[in-house]
N, C-alpha and C positions, 0 to 999 in steps of 0.2 A: 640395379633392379630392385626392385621391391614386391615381397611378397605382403605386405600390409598393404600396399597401395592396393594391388591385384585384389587383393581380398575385399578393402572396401568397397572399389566400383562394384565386382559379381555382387554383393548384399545389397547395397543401396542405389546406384545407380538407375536415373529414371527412364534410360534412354532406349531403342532397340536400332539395329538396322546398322549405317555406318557410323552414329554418335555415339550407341555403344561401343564399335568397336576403337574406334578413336579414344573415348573416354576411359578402355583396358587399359591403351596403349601407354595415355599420359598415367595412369593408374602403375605402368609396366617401370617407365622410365622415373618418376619421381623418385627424391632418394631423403631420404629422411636422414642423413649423414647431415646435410645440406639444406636441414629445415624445410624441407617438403620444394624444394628449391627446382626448377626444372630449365635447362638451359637449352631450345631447340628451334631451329628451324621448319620453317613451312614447306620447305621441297623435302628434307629429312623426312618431316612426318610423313609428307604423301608419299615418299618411297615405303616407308613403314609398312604404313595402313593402306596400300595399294590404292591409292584414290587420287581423286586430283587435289589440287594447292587451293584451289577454291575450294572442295569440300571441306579441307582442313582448314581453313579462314572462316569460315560459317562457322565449323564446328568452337571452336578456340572461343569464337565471339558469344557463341550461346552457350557456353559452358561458365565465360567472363558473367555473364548478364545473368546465367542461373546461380551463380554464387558458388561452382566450383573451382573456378582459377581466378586469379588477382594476376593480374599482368601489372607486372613491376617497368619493364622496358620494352620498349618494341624493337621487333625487328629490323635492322639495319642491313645495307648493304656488307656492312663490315662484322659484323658481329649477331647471333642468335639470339632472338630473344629470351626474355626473362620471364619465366612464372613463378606461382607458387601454386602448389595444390593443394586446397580448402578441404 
């Protein structure tokens, strides 16, 4: 967990509703051990963030496209994907 990450979505973060609370969460989970590194699943999240798997695939993609995550690997059957938090 990370309380930097926490810290900078509440400051900066552009979002309200459930992309903020999705963009805490990856805010919650990033670990700066691990170069900002985030290794997670799409059903993980939606249990998280109580939401559905599509909201959290929307959400992933517009946070990729607004230049808060860099997805390194996608998600596989076999393995969580890969981010990095920006």
């Amino acid at each position: 967990m990370s309380d930097r990450g926490r810290n900078y979505v509440d400051a900066h973060s552009p979002y309200s509703g459930n992309l903020f609370l999705i963009h805490y969460r990856l805010g919650d989970l990033e670990n700066d051990t691990y170069h900002h590194r985030l290794f997670m699943g799409v059903p993980y999240m939606a249990r998280k963030c109580r939401c559905s798997k599509k909201t959290i695939q929307r959400a992933l993609n517009q946070f990729v496209e607004d230049g808060f995550l860099e997805r390194l690997e996608p998600e596989t059957a076999e393995r969580a994907g890969e981010y990095v938090f920006l």
